[in-house]
N, CA, C and O atoms as a GROMACS GRO file, in nm:
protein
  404
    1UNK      N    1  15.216  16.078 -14.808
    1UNK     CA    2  15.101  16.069 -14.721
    1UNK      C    3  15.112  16.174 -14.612
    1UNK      O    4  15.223  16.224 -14.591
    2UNK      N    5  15.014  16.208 -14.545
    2UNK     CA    6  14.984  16.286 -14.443
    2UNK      C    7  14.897  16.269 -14.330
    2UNK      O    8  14.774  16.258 -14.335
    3UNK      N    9  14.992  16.269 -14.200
    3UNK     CA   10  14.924  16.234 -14.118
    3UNK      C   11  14.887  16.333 -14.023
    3UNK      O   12  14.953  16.437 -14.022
    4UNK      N   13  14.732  16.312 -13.890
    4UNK     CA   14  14.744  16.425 -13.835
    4UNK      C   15  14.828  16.403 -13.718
    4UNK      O   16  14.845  16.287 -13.679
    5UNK      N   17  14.890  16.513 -13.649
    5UNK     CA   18  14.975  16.426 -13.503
    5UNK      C   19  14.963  16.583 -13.429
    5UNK      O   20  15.018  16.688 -13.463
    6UNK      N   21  14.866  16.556 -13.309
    6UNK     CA   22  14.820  16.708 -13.222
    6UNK      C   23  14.778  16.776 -13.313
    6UNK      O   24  14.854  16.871 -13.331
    7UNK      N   25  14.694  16.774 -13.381
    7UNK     CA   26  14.661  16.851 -13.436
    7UNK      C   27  14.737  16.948 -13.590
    7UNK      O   28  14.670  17.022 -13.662
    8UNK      N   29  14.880  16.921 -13.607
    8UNK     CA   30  14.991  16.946 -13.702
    8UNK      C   31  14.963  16.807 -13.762
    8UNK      O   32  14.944  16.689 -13.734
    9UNK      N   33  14.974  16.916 -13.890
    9UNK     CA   34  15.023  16.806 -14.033
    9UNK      C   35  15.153  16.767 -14.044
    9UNK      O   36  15.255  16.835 -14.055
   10UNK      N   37  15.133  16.623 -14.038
   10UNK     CA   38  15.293  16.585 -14.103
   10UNK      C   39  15.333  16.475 -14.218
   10UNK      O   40  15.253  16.387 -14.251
   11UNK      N   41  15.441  16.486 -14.266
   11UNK     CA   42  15.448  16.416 -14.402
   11UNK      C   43  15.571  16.322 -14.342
   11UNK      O   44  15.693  16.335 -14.340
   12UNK      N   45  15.461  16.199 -14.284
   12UNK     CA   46  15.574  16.081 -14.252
   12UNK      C   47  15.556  15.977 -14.367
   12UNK      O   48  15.441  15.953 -14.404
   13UNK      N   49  15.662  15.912 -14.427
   13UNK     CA   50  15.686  15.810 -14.529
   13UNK      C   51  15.618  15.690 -14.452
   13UNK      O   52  15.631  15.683 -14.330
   14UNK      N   53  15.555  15.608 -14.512
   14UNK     CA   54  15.435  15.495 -14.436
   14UNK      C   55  15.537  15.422 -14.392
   14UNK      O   56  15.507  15.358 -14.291
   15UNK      N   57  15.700  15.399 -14.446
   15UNK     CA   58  15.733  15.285 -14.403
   15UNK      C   59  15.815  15.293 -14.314
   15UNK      O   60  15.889  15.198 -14.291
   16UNK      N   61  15.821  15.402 -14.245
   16UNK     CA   62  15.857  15.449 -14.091
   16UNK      C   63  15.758  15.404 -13.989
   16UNK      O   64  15.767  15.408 -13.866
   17UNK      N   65  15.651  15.354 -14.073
   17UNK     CA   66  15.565  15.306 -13.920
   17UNK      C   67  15.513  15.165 -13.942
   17UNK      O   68  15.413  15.125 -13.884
   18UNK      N   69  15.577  15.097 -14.022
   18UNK     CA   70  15.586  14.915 -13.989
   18UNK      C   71  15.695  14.900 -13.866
   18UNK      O   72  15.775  14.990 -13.840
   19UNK      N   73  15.690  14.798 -13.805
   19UNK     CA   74  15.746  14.759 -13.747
   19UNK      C   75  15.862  14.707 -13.782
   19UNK      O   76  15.878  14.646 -13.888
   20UNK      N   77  15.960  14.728 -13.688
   20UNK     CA   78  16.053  14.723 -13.746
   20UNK      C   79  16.139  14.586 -13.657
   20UNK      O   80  16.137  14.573 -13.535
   21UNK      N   81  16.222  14.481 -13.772
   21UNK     CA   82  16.264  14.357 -13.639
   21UNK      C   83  16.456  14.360 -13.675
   21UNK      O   84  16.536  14.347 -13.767
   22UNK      N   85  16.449  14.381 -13.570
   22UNK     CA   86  16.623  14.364 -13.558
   22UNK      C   87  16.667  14.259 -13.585
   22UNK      O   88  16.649  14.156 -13.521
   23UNK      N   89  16.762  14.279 -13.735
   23UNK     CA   90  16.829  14.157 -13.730
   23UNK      C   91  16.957  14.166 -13.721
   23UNK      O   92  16.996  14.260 -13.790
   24UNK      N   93  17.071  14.094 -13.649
   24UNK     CA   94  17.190  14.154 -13.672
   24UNK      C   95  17.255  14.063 -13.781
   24UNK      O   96  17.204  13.951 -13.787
   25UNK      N   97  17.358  14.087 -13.869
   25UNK     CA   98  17.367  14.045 -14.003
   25UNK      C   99  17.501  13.925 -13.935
   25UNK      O  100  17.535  13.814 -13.977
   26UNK      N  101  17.553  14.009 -13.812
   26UNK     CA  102  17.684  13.920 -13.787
   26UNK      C  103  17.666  13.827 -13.686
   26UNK      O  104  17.759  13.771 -13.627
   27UNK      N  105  17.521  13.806 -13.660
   27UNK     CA  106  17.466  13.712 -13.528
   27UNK      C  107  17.525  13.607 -13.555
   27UNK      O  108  17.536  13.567 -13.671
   28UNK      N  109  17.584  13.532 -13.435
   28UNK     CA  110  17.622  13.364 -13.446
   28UNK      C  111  17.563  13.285 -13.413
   28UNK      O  112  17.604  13.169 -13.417
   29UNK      N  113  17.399  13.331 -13.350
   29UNK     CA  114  17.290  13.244 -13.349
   29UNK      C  115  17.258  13.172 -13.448
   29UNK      O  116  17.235  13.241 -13.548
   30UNK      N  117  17.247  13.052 -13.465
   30UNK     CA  118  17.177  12.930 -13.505
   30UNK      C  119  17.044  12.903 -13.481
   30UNK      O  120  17.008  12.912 -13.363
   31UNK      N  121  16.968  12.874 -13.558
   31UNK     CA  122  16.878  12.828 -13.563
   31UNK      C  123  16.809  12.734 -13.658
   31UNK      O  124  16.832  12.739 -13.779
   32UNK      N  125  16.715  12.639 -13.601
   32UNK     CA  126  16.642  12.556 -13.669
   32UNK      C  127  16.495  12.589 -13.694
   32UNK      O  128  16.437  12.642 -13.599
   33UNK      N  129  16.429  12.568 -13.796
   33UNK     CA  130  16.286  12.609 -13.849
   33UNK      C  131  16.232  12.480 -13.824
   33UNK      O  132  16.280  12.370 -13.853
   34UNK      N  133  16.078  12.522 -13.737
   34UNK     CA  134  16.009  12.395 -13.775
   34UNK      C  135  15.859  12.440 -13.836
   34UNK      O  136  15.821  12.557 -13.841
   35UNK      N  137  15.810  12.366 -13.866
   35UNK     CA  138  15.658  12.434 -13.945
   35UNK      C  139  15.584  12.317 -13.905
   35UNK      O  140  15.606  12.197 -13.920
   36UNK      N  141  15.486  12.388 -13.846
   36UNK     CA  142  15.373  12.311 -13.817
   36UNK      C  143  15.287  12.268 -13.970
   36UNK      O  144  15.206  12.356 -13.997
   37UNK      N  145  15.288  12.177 -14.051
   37UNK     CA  146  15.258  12.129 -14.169
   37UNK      C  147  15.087  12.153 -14.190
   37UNK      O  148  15.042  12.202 -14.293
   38UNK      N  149  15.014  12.116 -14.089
   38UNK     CA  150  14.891  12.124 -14.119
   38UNK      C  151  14.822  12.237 -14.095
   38UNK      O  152  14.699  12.236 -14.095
   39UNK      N  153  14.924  12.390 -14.064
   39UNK     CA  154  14.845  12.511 -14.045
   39UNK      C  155  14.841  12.576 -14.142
   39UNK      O  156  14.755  12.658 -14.171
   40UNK      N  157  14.995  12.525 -14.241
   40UNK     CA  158  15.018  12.613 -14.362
   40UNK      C  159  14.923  12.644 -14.456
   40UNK      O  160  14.814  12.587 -14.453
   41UNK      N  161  14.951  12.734 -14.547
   41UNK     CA  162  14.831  12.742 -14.646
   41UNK      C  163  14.902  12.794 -14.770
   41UNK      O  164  14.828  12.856 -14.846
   42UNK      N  165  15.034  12.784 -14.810
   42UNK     CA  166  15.091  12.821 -14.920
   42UNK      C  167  15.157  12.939 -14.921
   42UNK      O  168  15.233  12.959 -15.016
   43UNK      N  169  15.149  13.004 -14.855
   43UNK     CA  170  15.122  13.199 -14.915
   43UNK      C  171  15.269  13.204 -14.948
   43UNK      O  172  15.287  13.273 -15.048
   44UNK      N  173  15.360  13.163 -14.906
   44UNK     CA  174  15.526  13.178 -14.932
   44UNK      C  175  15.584  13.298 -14.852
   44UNK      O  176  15.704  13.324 -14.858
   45UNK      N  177  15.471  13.392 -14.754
   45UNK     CA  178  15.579  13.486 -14.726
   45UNK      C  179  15.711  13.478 -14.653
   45UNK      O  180  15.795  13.568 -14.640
   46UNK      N  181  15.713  13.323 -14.596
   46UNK     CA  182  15.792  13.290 -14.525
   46UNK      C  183  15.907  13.267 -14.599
   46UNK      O  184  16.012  13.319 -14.558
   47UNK      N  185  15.909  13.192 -14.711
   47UNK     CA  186  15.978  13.199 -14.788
   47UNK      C  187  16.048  13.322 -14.873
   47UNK      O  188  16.169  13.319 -14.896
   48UNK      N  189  15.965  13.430 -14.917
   48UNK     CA  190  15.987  13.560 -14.960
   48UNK      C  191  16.092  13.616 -14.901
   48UNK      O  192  16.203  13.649 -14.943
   49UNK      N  193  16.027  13.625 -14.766
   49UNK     CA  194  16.120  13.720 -14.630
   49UNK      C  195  16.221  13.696 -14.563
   49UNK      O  196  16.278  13.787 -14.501
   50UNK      N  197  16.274  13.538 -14.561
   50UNK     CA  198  16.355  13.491 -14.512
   50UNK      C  199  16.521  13.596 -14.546
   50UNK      O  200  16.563  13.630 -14.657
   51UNK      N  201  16.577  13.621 -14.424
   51UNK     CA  202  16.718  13.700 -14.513
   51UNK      C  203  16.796  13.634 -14.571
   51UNK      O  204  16.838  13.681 -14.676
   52UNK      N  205  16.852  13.482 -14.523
   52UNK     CA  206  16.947  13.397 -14.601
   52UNK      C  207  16.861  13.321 -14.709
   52UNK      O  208  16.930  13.250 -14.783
   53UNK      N  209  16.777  13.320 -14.725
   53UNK     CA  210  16.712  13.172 -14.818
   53UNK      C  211  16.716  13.091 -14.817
   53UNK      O  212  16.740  13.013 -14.909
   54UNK      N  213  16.682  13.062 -14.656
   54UNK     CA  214  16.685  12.910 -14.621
   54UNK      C  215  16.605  12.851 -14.655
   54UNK      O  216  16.637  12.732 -14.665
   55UNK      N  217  16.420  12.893 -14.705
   55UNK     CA  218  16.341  12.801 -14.696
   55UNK      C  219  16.303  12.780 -14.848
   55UNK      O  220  16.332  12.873 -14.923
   56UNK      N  221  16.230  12.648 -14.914
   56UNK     CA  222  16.194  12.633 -15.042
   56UNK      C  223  16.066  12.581 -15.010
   56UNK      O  224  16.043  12.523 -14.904
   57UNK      N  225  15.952  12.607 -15.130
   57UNK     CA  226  15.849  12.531 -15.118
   57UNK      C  227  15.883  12.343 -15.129
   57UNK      O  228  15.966  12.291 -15.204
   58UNK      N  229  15.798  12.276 -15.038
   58UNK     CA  230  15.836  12.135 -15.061
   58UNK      C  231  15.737  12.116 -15.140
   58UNK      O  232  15.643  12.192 -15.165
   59UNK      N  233  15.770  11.958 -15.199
   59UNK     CA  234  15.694  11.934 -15.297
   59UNK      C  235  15.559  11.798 -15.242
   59UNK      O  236  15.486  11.727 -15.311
   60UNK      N  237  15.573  11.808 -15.093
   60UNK     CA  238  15.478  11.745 -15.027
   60UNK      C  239  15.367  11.824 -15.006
   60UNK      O  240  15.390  11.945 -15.012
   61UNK      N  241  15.248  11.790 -14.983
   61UNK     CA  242  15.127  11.888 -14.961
   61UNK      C  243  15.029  11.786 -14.806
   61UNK      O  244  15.001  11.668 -14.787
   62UNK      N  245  15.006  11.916 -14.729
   62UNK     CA  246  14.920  11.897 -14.634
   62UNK      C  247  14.778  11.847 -14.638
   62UNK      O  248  14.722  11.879 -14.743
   63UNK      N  249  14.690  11.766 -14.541
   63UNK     CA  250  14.568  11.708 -14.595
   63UNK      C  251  14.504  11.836 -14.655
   63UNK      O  252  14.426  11.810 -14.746
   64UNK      N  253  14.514  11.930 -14.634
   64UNK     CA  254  14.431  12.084 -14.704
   64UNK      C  255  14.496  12.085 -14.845
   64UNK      O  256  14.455  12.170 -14.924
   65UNK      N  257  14.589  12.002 -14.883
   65UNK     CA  258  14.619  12.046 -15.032
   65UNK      C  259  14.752  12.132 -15.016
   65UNK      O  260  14.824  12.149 -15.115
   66UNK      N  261  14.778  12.173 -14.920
   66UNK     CA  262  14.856  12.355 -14.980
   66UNK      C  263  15.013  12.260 -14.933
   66UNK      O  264  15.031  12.201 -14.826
   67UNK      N  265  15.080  12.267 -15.012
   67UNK     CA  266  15.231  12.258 -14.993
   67UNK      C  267  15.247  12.384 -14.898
   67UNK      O  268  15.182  12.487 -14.881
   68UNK      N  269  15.395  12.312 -14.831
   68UNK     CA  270  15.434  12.356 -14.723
   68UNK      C  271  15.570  12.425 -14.718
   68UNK      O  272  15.598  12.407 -14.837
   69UNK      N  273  15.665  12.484 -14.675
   69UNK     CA  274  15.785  12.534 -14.689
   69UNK      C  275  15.863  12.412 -14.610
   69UNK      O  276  15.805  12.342 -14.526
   70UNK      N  277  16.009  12.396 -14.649
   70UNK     CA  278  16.096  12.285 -14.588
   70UNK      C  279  16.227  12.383 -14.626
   70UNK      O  280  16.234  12.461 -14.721
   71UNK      N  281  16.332  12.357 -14.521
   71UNK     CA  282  16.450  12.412 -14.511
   71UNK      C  283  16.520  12.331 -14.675
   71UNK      O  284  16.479  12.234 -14.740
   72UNK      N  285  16.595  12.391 -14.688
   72UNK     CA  286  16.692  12.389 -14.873
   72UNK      C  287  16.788  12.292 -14.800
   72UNK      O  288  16.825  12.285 -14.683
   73UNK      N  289  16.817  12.218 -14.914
   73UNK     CA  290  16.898  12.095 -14.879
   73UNK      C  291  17.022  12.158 -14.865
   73UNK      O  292  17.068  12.224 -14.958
   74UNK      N  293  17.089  12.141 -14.743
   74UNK     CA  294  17.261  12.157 -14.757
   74UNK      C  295  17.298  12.323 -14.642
   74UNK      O  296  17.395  12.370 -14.582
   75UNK      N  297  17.156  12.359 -14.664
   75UNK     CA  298  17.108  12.503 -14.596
   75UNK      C  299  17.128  12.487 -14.469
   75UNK      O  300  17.205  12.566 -14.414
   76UNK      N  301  17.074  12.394 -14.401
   76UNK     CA  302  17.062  12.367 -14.234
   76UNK      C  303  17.099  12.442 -14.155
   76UNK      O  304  17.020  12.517 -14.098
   77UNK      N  305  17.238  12.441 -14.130
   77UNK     CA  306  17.315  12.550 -14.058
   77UNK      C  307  17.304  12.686 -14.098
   77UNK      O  308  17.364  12.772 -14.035
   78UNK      N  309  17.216  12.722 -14.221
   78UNK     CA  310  17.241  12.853 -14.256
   78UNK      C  311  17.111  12.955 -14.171
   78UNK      O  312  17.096  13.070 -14.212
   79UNK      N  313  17.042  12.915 -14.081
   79UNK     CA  314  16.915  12.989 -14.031
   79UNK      C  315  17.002  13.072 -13.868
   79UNK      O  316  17.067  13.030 -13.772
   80UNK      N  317  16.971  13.158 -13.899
   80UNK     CA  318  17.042  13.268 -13.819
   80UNK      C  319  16.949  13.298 -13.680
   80UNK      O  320  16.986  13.383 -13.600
   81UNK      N  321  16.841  13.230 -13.664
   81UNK     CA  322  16.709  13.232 -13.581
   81UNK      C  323  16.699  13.383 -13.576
   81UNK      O  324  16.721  13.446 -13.472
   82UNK      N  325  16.667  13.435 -13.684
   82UNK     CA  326  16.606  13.603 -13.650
   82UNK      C  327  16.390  13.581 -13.638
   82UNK      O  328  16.315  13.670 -13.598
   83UNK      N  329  16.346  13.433 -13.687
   83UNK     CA  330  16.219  13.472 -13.667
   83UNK      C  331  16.163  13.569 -13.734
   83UNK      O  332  16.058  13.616 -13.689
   84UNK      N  333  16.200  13.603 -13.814
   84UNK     CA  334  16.144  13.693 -13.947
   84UNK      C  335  16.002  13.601 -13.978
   84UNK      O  336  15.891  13.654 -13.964
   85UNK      N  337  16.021  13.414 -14.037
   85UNK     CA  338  15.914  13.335 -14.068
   85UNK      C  339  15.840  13.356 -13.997
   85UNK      O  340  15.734  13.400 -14.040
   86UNK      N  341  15.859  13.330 -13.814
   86UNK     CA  342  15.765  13.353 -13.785
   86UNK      C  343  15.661  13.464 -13.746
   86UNK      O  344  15.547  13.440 -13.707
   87UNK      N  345  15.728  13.622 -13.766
   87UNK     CA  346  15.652  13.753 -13.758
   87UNK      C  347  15.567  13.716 -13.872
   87UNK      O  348  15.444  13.718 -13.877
   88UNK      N  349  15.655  13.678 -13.971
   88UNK     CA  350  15.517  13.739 -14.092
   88UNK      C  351  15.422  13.609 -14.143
   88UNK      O  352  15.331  13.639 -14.221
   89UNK      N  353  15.432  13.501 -14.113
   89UNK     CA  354  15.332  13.367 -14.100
   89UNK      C  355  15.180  13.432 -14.061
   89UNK      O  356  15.164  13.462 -13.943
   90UNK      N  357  15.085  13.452 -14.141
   90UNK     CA  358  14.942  13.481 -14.092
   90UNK      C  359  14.885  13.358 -14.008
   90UNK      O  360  14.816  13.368 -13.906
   91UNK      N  361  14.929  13.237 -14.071
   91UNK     CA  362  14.877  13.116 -13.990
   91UNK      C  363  14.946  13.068 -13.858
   91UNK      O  364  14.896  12.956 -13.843
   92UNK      N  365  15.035  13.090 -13.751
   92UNK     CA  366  15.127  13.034 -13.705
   92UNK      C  367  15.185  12.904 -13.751
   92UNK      O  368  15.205  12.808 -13.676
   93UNK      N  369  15.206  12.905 -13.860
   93UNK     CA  370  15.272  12.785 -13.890
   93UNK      C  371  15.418  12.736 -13.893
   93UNK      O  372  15.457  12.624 -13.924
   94UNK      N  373  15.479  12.823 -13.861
   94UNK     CA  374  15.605  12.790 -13.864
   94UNK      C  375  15.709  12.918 -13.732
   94UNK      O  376  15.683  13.037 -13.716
   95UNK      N  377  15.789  12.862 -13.681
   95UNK     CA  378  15.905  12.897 -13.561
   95UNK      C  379  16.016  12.882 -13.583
   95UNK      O  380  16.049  12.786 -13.652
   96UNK      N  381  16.109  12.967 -13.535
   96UNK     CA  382  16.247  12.895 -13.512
   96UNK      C  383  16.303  12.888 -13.379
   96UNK      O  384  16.259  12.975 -13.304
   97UNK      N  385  16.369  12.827 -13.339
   97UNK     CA  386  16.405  12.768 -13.197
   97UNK      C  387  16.598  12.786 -13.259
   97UNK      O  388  16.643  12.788 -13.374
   98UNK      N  389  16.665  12.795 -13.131
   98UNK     CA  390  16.790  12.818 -13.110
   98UNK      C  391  16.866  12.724 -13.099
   98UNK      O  392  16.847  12.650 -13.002
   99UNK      N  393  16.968  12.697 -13.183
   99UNK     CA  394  17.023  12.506 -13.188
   99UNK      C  395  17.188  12.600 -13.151
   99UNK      O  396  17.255  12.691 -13.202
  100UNK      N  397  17.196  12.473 -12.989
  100UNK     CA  398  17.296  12.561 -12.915
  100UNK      C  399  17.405  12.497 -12.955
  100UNK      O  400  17.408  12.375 -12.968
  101UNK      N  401  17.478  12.554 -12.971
  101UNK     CA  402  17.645  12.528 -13.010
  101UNK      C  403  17.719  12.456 -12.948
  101UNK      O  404  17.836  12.443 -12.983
   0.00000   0.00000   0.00000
């Protein structure tokens, strides 16, 4: 791709200009996920994007029908609170909060 910048052409790769979220891999932050159940709407990116794989679709569904994401059994302790779920959630449906040591 090519973009204009002052007036010069330049050939920046598109995925230099997403945003970018720091995660550190050796964080000893903890965290817990909660999901607001009745905002969800299925899409899974939360699930997709997650770095450890904490979350699974549950097999409960919201009055809208759409199953919801729930932390993986045994997983608990494994959420690193980077908030990845919640950047990429279109609905705000889901957070993580910091479970202090």
């Amino acid at each position: 791709m090519t973009y204009v910048d002052n007036g010069k052409a330049a050939n920046i790769r598109p995925a230099t200009l997403l945003l970018r979220v720091p995660i550190s891999p050796v964080s000893r932050t903890l965290g817990r996920v909660i999901v607001i159940t009745e905002r969800c709407k299925e899409c899974g990116l939360c699930i997709n994007n997650c770095p450890n794989g904490v979350l699974e679709m549950s097999a409960y569904s919201n009055k809208s029908g759409y199953r919801y994401p729930k932390t993986k059994e045994g997983m608990e302790e494994s959420c690193v609170n980077c908030s990845m779920c919640e950047w990429i959630c279109p609905d705000f449906a889901i957070f993580t909060e910091e479970v202090k040591q």
